[in-house]
C-alpha positions in Angstrom: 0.0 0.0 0.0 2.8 2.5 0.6 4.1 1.7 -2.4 0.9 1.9 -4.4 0.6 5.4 -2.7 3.9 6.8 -3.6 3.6 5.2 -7.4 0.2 5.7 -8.4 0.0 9.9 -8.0 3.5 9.7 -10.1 2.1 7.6 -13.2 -0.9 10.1 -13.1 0.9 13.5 -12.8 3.0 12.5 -15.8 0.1 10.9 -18.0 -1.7 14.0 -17.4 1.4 16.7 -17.9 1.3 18.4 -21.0 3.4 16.8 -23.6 4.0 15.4 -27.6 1.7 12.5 -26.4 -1.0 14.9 -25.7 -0.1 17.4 -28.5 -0.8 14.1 -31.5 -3.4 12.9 -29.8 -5.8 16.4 -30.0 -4.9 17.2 -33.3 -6.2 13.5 -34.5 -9.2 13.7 -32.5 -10.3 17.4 -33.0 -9.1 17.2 -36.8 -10.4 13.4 -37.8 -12.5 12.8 -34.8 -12.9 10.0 -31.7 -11.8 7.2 -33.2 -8.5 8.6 -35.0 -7.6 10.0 -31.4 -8.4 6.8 -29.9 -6.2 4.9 -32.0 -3.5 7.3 -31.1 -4.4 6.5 -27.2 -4.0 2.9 -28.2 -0.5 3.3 -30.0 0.5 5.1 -27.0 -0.2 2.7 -24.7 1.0 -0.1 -26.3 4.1 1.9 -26.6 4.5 2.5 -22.9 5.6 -1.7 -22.9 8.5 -0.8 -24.6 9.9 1.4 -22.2 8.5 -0.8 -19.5 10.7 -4.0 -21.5 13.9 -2.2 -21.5 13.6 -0.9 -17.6 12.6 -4.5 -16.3 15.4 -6.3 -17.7 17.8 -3.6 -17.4 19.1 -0.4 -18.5 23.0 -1.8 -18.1 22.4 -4.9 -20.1 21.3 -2.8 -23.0 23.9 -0.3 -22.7 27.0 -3.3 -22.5 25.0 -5.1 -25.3 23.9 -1.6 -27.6 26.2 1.4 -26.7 24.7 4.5 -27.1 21.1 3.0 -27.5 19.3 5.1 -25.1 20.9 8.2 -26.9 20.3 7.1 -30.4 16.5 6.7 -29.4 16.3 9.9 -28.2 18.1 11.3 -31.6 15.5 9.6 -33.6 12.7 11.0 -31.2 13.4 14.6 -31.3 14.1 14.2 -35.3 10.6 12.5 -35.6 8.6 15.4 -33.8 10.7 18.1 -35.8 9.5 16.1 -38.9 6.1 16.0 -37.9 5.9 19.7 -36.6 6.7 21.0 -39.6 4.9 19.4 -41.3 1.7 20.5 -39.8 3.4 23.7 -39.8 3.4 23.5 -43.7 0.4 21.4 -44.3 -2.7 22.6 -46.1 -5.5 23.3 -44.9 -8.1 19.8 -45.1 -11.2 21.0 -46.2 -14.7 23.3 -45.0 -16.5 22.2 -42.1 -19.3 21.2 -43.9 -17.5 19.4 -46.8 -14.8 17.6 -43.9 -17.0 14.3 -43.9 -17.7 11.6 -41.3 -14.8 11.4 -38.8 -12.4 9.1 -39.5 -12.4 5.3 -38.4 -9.8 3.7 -36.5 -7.3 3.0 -37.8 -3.6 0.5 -38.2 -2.1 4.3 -39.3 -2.9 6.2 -35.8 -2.3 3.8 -33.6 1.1 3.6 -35.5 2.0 7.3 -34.6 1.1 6.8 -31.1 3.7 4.3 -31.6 5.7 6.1 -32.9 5.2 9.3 -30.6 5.5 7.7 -27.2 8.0 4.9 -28.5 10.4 7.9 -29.5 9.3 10.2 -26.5 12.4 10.5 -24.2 10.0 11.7 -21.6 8.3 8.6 -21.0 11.8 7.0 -21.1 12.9 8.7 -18.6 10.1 8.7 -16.3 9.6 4.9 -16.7 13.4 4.4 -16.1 13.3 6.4 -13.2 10.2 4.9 -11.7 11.4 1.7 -11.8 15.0 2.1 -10.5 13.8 4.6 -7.8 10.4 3.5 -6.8 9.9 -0.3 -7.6 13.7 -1.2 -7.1 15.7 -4.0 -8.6 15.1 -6.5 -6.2 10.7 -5.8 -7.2 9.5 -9.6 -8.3 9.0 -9.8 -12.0 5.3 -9.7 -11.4 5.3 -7.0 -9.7 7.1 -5.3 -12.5 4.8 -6.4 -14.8 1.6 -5.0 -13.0 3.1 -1.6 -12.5 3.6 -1.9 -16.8 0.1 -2.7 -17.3 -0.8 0.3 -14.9 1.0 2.7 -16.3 -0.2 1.6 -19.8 -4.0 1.6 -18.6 -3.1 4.7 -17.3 -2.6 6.5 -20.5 -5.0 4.8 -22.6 -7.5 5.4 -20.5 -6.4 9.4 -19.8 -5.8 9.9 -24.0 -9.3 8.2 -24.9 -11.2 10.8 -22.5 -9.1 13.9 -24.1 -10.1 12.1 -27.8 -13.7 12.0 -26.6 -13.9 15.8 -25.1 -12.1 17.5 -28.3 -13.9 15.2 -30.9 -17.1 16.7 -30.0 -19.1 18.3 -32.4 -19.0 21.9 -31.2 -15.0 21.5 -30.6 -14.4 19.7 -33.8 -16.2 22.3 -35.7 -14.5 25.4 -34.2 -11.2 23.5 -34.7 -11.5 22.9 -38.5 -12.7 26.0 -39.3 -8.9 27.2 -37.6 -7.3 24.4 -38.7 -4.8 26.0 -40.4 -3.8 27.8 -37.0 -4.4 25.0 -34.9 -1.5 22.8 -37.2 0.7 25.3 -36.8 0.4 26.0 -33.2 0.6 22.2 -32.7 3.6 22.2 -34.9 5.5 24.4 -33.5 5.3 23.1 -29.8 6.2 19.9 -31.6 9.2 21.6 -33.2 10.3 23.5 -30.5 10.3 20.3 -28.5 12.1 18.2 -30.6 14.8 20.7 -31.1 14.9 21.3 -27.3 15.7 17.4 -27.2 18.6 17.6 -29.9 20.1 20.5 -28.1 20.1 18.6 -24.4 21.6 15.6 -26.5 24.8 17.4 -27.9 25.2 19.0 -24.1 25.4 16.1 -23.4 27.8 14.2 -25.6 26.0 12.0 -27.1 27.0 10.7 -30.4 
């Protein structure tokens, strides 16, 4: 129970902190609707196992086995959200309100860039790494482990698929597309800025 209280506050506090996670998944749902932002969600949390894979069976092993592997992914992170960001910075705008059409379905495509997103997202890394060096511990039985994964990952899935429900509404979805323009480039630019943000705290740091 004292461990469940110190853990459980964390896991929220970061799902809910502002972030690239939350940044894709509003654009999808207020631009395409529920069930692109859901798929997002989904991605996202299926995502959250691969940080959860590399913190259980060790952040050392990796390192003797990949140098620089932690570094690399955080290289190919912040290049994917400047890639993104601009280009919804760039991007056109879709079409009227009233000639937009249904919202999209769900799809194999979002649920890859929530993938994508959190799988690259060197927050999540390091929260997860943290959590489970600081918090659970190495000695923490595997099951244990495990559990804590599956919370975490509930955790944003279930967090992302109530902001996809609140912005796909009709009223929000509407006001959105008709400043969609704006709202891409807003989006992009926080995506940008983050990304290059990343790059910069990488070559402070060394890393190849």
């Amino acid at each position: 129970m004292e461990q469940a209280a110190l853990i459980v506050p964390v896991v929220w506090l970061a799902v809910l902190s502002p972030g690239a996670d939350f940044a894709m998944v509003s654009r999808n749902s207020c631009l395409y609707g529920r069930q692109a932002g859901f798929a997002v969600s989904t991605g996202i949390a299926i995502a959250c196992w691969f940080h959860v894979a590399y913190a259980i069976v060790g952040i050392a092993l990796i390192e003797r086995t990949i140098p620089h592997a932690f570094g690399l992914i955080r290289i190919l992170g912040a290049a994917y959200l400047i890639g993104i960001g601009v280009s919804m910075v760039l991007r056109r705008r879709l079409a009227e309100p009233e000639a937009a059409g249904p919202p999209a379905a769900f799809s194999a495509r979002g649920v890859v860039t929530g993938l994508l997103t959190n799988g690259l997202n060197p927050k999540t890394s390091v929260f997860v790494i943290s959590l489970y060096s600081q918090a659970l511990g190495p000695d923490a039985a595997l099951q244990q482990q495990v559990a804590w994964g599956l919370f975490i990952s509930l955790s944003h899935l279930a967090w992302f698929a109530l902001v996809s429900s609140y912005l796909s509404k009709p009223g929000v979805r509407d006001y959105v597309l008709r400043r969609q323009i704006l709202f891409n480039r807003v989006i992009g630019l926080i995506l940008t800025l983050f990304g290059t943000m990343l790059l910069s705290i990488n070559q402070l740091a060394g890393l190849p």
